[in-house]
C-alpha angles and dihedrals in degrees: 000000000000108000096175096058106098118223099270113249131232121182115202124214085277101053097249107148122225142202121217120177118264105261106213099173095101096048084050092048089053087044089048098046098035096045122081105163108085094215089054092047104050086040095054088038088057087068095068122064107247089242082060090056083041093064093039090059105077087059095054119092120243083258100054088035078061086049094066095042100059092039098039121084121243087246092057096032084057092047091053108045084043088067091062132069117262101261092062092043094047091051090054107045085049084065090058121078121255101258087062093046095054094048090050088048094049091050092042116100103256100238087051076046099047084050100045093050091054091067091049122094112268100246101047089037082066095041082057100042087047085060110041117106108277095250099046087043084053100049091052093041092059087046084050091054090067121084110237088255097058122084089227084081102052099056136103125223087215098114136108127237127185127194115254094232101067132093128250086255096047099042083045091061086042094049080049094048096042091040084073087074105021125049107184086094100150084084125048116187112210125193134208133246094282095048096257122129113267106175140297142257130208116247080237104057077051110057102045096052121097112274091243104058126120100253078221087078096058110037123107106232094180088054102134126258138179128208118242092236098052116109112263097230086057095049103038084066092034086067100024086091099060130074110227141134087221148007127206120248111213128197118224087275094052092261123153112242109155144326137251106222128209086256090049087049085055103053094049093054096051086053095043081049096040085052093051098052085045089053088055095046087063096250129133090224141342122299141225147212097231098044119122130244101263089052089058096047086048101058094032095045107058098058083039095059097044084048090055089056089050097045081046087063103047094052078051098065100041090052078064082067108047086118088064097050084040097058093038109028088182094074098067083067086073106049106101092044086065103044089040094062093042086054099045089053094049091053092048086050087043096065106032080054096052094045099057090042095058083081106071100202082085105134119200099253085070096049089053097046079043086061098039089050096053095048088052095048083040090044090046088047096047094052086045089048088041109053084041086060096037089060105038105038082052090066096037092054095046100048096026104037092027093238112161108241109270101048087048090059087036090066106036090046083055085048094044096041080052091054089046101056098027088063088049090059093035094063090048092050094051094045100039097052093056094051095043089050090056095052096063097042106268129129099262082214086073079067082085140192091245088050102045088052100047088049083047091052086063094040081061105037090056088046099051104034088041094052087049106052085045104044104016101046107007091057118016091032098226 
């Protein structure tokens, strides 16, 4: 990469001064388009970062795509393409012949591999795999064996693993040989007599013992582990908490297959989070911005439609009390203030809830104090929201809908009695269907934001309408 180029410079209005990365695609689009000798071209190309080119791809033409190909080494071209998703990398790769795409695929991690075939067609993905070296076409086959939501398919097989017996000279030789094919070397994996992992040293702890120690007095047997079949959302919380570069993989009878990094962790967060916030968002999955038009209705329409039942249903139940908005027109005003606060409480529910199931040691003496806490922060809320309403919708019905004194406050003590008690129930609402959706196996996020708020609709609609027909018109005979 270019070390000489200073951080370009902006100054704002105030004279702050601020620091933006250096952006080098045009300069390796120049490089790419103006160079024709090979050597020059992969010289000048060494001094940007791949994720640089990456980025840089997308702007080439298919012919000058074709360019790099023919004049850029397997190694870089690897480096590159493992920098995209794996749509990008996927269309590209599809533009090289097959002798290429073998070699790429055969020098890819196998995780960054598993993931690009997938997004390859069925019937070229198994003429690839048929002639990819054996022990490359075994690693991914044993990626391929794990469902997408298991942890097992998310790992890499570029670890090293020592054997317990040996000394600190003789596993550092090994970590050295091993380290030619297999670059994840902070952490080195060591297994026991009978070929099952055992625990794990740092490649500091071993390069500072004496060479003649047994390695047995330096390995961590306690060093965490997962096991391939074990759901990703568990595990992902499971090793959130610890702070290492990577994690062992076992198989049911405690074999290394692979590992899960740091970087890998990462990635699998952002999706589980990226499915969450989809879930709340009422869609079936994420979206992008090159899907087509019936992925988008497939994952929108399913939770529409359910929504349109709902909201069936509470149109359903207003219309129960057309005698009330008939004999005091002025209520219907305040409808969607009700309904919009109610809303607004079981979201907020919605997502502190959400947030403290996703540890499963939860035991059931903190869901209920969960519950009980959010029906006391909705209950404390409401009587803030409430008496703010009471008092100010008094003023605005009498001056600005000419009703004398008492039936003003008549009617906004019904409305702020109907905040009061609606954000109660909302909050339970919004704490009590996650949890109950949990319980029975379901993600708590498909308790989501459009639903809590549809179920609160009717929460507030019966609130309202209910307090109205009993205090406004049953007692004081509005």
């Amino acid at each position: 990469m270019e070390e000489n180029k200073a951080p370009s410079v902006q100054k704002t209005s105030a004279e702050e001064v601020v620091h933006s990365r250096p952006r080098y695609e045009q300069k390796i689009l120049e490089i790419i388009r103006t160079v024709n000798s090979p050597k020059l071209l992969r010289d000048k190309l060494d001094d940007y970062h791949a994720n640089d080119i990456a980025e840089a791809f997308s702007e080439l033409t298919q012919f000058e795509r074709e360019k790099l190909y023919r004049m850029l080494g397997t190694e870089r071209l690897t480096e590159i393409l493992e920098y995209m998703d794996e749509d990008d990398s996927a269309k590209f790769l599809s533009e090289m012949n097959i002798r290429k795409t073998i070699a790429i695929i055969n020098e890819m991690e196998t995780d960054k591999a598993a993931d690009l075939l997938k997004e390859i067609d069925k019937e070229k993905r198994e003429i690839i795999l048929e002639l990819l070296e054996p022990e490359v076409r075994k690693k991914i086959s044993v990626i391929f064996s794990y469902d997408e939501d298991e942890i097992g398919s998310r790992m890499t097989t570029n670890y090293i693993e020592v054997d317990k017996a040996l000394t600190v000279k003789q596993a550092t030789r090994e970590v050295i040989n091993q380290a030619k094919e297999n670059d994840n070397i902070t952490t080195i994996y060591v297994r026991d007599e009978n070929g099952m992992y055992y625990g794990a040293i740092s490649l500091k702890d071993l390069i500072i013992s004496r060479a003649d120690l047994p390695l047995d007095e330096i390995i961590a047997t306690s060093y965490p582990y997962v096991y391939a079949g074990e759901p990703i959302d568990r595990v992902v919380e499971e090793l959130k908490d610890y702070n290492e570069d990577s994690i062992p993989v076992l198989n049911n009878d405690n074999l290394l297959l692979g590992v899960i990094t740091s970087q890998d962790l990462l990635e699998v967060m952002d999706e589980e989070m990226g499915e969450d916030y989809a879930k709340l968002a009422g869609l079936a999955a994420e979206e992008d911005l090159e899907e087509s038009l019936f992925q988008s209705l497939k994952k929108r329409l399913p939770w529409l439609l359910i929504l349109l039942f709902l909201g069936l249903c509470v149109s359903t139940v207003v219309s129960m009390f057309e005698t009330v908005v008939a004999q005091l027109t002025i209520v219907m005003a305040f409808q969607s203030l009700i309904l919009g606060m109610a809303g607004n409480v079981g979201t907020q529910s919605l997502a502190v809830t959400i947030r403290v199931l996703m540890d499963d040691t939860l035991e059931r003496k903190q869901k209920l104090y969960l519950i009980w806490k959010e029906v006391r922060v909705g209950a404390m809320n409401g009587l803030i929201i409430g008496t703010c309403a009471f008092l100010l919708l008094g003023l605005y019905v009498h001056f600005a809908k000419s009703y004398a004194w008492g039936p003003a406050y008549a009617i906004s003590l019904c409305i702020g009695l109907s905040l009061w008690l609606a954000m109660i129930i909302s909050s339970l609402t919004g704490t009590t269907i996650p949890i109950f959706f949990k319980k029975i196996g379901i993600d708590p996020a498909v308790a989501s934001g459009p639903l809590i708020t549809t179920v609160n609709d009717m929460v507030g609609v019966v609130t309202y309408y209910g307090l109205a027909w009993i205090f406004l018109i049953n007692l004081l005979h509005m």
